[in-house]
NULUMTI-222344 format. One record per residue (C-alpha): residue in one letter; z, y, x. Coordinates in Angstrom, 2 decimals, always signed. Layout:
<sites>
{aa = A&c3 = Z&c2 = Y&c1 = X} $
...
</sites>
This chain:
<sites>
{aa = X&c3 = -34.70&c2 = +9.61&c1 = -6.49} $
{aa = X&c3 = -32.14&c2 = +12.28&c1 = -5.72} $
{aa = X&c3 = -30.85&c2 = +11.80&c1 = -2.33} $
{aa = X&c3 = -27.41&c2 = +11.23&c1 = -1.14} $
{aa = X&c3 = -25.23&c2 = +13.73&c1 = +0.03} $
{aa = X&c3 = -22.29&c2 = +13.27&c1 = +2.35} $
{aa = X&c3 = -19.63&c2 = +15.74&c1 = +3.89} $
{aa = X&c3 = -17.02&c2 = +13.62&c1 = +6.60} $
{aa = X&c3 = -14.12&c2 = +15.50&c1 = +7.62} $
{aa = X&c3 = -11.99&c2 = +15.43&c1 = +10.47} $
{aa = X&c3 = -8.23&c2 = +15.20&c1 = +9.60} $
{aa = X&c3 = -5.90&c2 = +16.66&c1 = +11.96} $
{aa = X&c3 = -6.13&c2 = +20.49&c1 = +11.68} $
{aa = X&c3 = -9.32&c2 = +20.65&c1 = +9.26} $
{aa = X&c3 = -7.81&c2 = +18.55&c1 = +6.13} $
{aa = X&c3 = -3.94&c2 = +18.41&c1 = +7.13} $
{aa = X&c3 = -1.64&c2 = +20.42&c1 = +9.24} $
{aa = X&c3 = +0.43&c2 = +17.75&c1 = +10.79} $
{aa = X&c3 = +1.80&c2 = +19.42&c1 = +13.89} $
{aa = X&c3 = +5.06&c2 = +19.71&c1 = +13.21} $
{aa = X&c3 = +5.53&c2 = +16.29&c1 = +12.97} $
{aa = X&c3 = +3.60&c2 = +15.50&c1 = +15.78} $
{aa = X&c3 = +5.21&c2 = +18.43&c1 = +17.74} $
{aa = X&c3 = +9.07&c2 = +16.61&c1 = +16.73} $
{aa = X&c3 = +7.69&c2 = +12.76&c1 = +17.84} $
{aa = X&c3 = +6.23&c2 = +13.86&c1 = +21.01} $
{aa = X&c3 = +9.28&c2 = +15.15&c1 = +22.11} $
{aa = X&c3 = +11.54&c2 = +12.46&c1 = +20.60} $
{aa = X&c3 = +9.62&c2 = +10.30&c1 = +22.87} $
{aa = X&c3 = +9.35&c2 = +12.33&c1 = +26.06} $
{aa = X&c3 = +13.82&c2 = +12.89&c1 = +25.81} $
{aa = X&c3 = +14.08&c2 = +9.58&c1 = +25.04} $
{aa = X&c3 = +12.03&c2 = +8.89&c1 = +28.52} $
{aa = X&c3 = +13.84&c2 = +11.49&c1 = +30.54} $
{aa = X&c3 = +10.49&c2 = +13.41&c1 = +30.65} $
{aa = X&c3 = +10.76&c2 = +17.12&c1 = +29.80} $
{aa = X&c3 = +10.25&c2 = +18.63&c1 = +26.68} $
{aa = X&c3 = +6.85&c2 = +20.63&c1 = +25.72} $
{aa = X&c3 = +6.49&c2 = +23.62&c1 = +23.77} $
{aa = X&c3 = +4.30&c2 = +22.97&c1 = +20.68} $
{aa = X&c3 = +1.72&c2 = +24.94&c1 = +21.52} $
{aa = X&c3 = +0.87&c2 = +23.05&c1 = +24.75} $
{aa = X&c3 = +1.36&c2 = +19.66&c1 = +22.28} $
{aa = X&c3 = -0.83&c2 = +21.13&c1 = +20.12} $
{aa = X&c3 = -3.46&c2 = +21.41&c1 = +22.60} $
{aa = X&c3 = -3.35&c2 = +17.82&c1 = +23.55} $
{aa = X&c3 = -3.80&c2 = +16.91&c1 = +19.62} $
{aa = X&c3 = -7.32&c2 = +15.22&c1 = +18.78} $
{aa = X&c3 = -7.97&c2 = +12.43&c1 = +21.29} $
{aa = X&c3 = -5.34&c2 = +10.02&c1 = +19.62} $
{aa = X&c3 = -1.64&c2 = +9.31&c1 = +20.41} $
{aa = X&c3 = -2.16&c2 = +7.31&c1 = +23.69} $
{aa = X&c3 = -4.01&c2 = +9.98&c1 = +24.89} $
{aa = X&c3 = -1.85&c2 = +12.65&c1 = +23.78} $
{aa = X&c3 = +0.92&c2 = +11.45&c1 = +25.61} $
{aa = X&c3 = -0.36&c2 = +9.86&c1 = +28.61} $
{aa = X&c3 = -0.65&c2 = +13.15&c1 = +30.80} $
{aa = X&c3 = +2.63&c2 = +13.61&c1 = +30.78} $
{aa = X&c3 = +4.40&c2 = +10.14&c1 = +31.14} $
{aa = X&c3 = +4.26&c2 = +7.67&c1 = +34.27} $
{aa = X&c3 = +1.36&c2 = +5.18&c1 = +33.67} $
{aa = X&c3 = +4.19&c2 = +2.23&c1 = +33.92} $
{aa = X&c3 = +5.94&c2 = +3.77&c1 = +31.11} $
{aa = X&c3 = +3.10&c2 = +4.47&c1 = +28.83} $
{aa = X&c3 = +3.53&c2 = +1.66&c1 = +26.66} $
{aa = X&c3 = +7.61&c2 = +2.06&c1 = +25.92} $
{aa = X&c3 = +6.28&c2 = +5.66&c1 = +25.51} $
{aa = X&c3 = +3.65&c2 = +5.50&c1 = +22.75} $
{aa = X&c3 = +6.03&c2 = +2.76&c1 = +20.97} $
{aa = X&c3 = +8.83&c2 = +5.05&c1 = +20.91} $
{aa = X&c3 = +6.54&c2 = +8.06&c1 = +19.59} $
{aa = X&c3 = +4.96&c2 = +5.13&c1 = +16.69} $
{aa = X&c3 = +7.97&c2 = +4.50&c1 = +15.66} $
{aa = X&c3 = +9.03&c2 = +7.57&c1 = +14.87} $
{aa = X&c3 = +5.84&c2 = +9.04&c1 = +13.48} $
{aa = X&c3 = +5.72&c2 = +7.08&c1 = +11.11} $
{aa = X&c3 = +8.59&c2 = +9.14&c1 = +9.14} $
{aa = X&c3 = +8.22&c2 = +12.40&c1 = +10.60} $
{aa = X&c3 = +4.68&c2 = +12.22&c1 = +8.96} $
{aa = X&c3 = +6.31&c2 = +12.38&c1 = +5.52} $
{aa = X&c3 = +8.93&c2 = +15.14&c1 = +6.73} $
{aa = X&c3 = +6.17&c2 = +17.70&c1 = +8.25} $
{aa = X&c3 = +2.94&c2 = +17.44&c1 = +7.21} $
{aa = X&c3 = +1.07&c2 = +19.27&c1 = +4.95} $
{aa = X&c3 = -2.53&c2 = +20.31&c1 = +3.00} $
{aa = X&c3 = -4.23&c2 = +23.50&c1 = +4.55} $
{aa = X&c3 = -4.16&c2 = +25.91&c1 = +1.75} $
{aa = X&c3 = -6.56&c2 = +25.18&c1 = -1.10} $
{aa = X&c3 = -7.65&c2 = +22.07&c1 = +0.32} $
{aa = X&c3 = -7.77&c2 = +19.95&c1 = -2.94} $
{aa = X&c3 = -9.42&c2 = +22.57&c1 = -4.82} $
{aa = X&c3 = -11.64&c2 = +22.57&c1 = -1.78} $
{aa = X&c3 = -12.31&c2 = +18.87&c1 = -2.57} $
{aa = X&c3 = -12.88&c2 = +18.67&c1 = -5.98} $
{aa = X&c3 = -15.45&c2 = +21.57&c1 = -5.73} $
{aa = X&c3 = -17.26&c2 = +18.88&c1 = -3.05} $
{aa = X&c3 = -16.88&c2 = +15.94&c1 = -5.52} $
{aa = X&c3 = -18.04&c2 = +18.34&c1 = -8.70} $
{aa = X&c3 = -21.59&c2 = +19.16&c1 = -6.81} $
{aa = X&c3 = -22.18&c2 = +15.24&c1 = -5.85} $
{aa = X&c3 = -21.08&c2 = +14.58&c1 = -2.60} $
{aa = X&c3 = -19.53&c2 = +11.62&c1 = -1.16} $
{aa = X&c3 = -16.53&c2 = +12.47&c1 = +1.32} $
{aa = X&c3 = -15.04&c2 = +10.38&c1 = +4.21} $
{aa = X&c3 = -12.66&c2 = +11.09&c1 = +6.83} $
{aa = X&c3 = -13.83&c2 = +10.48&c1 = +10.58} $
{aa = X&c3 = -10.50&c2 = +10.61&c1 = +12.99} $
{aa = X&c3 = -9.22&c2 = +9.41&c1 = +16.50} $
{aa = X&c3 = -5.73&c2 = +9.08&c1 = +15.06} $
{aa = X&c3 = -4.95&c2 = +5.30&c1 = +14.69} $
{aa = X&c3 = -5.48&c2 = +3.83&c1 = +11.37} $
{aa = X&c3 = -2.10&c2 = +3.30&c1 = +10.21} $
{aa = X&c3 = -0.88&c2 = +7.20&c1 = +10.79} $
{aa = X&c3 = -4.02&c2 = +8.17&c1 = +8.73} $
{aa = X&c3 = -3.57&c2 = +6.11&c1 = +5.91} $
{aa = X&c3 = -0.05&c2 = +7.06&c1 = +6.11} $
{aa = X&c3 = -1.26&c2 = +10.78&c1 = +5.46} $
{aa = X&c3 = -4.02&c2 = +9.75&c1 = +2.75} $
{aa = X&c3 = -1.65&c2 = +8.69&c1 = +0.88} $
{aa = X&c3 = +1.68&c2 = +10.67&c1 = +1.01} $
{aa = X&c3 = -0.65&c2 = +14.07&c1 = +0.75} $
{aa = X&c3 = -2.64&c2 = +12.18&c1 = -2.03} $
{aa = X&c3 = -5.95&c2 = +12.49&c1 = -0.20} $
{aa = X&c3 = -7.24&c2 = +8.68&c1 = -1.46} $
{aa = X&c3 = -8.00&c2 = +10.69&c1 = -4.71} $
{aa = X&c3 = -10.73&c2 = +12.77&c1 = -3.64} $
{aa = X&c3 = -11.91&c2 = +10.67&c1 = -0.36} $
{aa = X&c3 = -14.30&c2 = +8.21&c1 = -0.88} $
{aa = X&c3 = -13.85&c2 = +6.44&c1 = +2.55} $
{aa = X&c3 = -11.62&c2 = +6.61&c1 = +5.99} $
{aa = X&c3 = -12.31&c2 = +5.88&c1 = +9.33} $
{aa = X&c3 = -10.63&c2 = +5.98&c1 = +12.27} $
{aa = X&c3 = -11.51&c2 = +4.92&c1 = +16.25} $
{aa = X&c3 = -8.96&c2 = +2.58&c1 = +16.90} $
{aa = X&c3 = -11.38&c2 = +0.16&c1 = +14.40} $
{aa = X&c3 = -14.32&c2 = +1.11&c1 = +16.71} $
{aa = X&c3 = -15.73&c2 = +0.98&c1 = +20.23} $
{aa = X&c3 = -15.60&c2 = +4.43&c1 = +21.19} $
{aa = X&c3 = -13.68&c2 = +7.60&c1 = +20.18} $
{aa = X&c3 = -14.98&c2 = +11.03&c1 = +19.38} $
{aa = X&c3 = -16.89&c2 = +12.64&c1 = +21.00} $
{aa = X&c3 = -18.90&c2 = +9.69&c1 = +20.41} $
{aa = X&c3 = -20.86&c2 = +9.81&c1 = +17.56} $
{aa = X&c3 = -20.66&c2 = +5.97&c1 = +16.66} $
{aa = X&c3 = -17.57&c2 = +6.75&c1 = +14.43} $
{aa = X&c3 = -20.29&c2 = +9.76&c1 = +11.96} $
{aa = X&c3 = -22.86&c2 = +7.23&c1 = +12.67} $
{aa = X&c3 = -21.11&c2 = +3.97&c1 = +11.13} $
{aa = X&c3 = -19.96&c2 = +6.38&c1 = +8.22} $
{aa = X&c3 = -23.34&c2 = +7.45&c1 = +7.25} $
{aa = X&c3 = -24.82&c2 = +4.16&c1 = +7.57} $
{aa = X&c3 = -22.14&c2 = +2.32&c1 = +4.94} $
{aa = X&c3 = -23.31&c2 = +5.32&c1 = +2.13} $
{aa = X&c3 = -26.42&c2 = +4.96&c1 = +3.19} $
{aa = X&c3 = -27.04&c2 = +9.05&c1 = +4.11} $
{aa = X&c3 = -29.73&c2 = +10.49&c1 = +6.31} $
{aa = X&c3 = -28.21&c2 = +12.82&c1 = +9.32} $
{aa = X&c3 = -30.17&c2 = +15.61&c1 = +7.33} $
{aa = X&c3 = -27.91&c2 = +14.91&c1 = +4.64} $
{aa = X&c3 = -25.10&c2 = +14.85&c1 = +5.99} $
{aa = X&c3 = -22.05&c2 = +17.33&c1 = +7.36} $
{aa = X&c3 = -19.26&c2 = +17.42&c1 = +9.92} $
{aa = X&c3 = -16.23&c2 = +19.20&c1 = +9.34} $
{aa = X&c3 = -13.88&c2 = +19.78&c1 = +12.50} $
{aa = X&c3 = -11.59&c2 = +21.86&c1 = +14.26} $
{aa = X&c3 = -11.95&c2 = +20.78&c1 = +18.03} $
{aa = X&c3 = -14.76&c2 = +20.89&c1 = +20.58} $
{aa = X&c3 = -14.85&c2 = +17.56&c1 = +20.54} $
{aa = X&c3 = -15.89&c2 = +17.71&c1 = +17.03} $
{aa = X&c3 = -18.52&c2 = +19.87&c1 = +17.25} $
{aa = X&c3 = -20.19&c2 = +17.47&c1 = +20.17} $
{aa = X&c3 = -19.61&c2 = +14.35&c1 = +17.95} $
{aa = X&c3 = -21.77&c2 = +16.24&c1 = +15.03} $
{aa = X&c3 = -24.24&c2 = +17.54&c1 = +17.91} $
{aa = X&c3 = -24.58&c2 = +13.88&c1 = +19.00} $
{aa = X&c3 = -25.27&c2 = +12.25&c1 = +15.20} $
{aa = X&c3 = -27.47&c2 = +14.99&c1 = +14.80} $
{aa = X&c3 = -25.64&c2 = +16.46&c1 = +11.60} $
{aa = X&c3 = -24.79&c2 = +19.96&c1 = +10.92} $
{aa = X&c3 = -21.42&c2 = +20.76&c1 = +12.23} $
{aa = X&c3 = -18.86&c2 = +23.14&c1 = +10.88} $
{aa = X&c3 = -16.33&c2 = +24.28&c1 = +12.84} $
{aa = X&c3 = -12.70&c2 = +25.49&c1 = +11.45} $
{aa = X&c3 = -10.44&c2 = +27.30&c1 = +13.67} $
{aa = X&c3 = -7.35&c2 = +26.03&c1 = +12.21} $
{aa = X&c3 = -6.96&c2 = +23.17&c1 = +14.70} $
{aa = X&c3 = -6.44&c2 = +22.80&c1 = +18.68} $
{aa = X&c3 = -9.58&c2 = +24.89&c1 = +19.99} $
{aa = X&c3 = -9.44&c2 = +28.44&c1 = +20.32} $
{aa = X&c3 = -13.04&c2 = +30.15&c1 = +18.51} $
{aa = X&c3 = -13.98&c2 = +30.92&c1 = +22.24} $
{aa = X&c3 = -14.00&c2 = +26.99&c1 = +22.87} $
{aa = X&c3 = -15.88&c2 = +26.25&c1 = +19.20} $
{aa = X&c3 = -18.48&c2 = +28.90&c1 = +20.42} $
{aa = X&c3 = -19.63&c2 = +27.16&c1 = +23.48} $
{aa = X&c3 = -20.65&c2 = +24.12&c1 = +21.40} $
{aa = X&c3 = -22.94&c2 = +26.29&c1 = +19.61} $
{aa = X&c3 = -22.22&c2 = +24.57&c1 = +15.85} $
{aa = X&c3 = -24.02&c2 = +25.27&c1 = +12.84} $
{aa = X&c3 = -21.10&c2 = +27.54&c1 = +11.36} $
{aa = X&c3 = -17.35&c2 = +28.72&c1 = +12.30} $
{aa = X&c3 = -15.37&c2 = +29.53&c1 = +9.58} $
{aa = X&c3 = -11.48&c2 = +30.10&c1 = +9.29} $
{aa = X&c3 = -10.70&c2 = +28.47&c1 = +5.97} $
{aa = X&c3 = -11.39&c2 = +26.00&c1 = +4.38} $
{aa = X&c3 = -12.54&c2 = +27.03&c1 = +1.50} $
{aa = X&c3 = -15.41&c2 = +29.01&c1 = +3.10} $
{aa = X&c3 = -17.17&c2 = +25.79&c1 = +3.05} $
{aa = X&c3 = -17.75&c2 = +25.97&c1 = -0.92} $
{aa = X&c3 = -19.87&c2 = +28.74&c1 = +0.26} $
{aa = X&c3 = -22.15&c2 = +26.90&c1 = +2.85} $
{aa = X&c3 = -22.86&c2 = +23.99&c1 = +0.41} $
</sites>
């Protein structure tokens, strides 16, 4: 029997380029909490751990909660305003789907922001499953979230791939013991990626038709 073959991606800066949106929330919620302002880049930095996370370094613990409200609230339409597909991505996709592979989305960002994406950017099409921590124990880098996701299709670690953009990423595939691929399209620099010694960088997407 053939076996099965599974690719999970990460979404935030591998699948979708969302900053923009995030970049405009996160600083909708630090003005409205009299905190100051960020330049994206430094935002963009903070991106991969989820939203309580991004913005609890630079609000008081008291006012962490009013804080990640605020920046909920408004997410939830800036998503639709300034997000977008990495180039190519649902050619990308399709190619994946054409040569038999299952695909799944493995992400810290809370469920309701990723569905929210799956859907406006019409990823439910070529995805066959999403995941994200906020329905689990532990966040990435801890590989229960790749782990859970190969057990429901029933996929061997050999058979299976990690796409990511952060360092934390390539340490979640390191600890599931699945090949990692690294894009540097996300919030690591390729120094950072490097360290973490994955199986492959590449810096589009669509280099990945080529390792599969």
């Amino acid at each position: 029997m053939k076996e099965k073959r599974l690719i999970i991606f990460d979404l935030d800066g591998t699948l979708v380029n969302a900053y923009p949106a995030i970049t405009k929330s996160f600083n909708y919620a630090m003005q409205k909490m009299g905190c100051p302002l960020q330049m994206p880049e430094v935002i963009r930095r903070s991106v991969g751990w989820g939203d309580r996370n991004l913005l609890k370094p630079f609000v008081k613990k008291k006012d962490l909660k009013t804080a990640l409200l605020i920046y909920r609230r408004h997410h939830r339409k800036a998503l639709l305003l300034g997000s977008r597909l990495f180039p190519k991505t649902p050619a990308v996709l399709v190619n994946l789907k054409n040569k038999g592979y299952r695909l799944a989305v493995a992400s810290n960002r809370p469920t309701r922001f990723a569905e929210i994406l799956v859907r406006h950017l019409k990823l439910d099409r070529y995805l066959d499953y999403v995941l994200c921590a906020d329905k689990l124990k532990h966040i990435k880098p801890h590989p229960e979230i790749l782990n859970r996701i190969m057990q429901k299709f029933q996929v061997k670690p050999d058979n299976a791939i990690f796409v990511g953009d952060m360092f934390i990423d390539a340490q979640t595939g390191k600890r599931a013991h699945v090949k990692t691929v690294m894009l540097t399209t996300g919030s690591s620099s390729k120094d950072e990626l490097k360290k973490e010694r994955p199986w492959r960088i590449i810096d589009r997407l669509t280099e990945l038709m080529k390792l599969v």
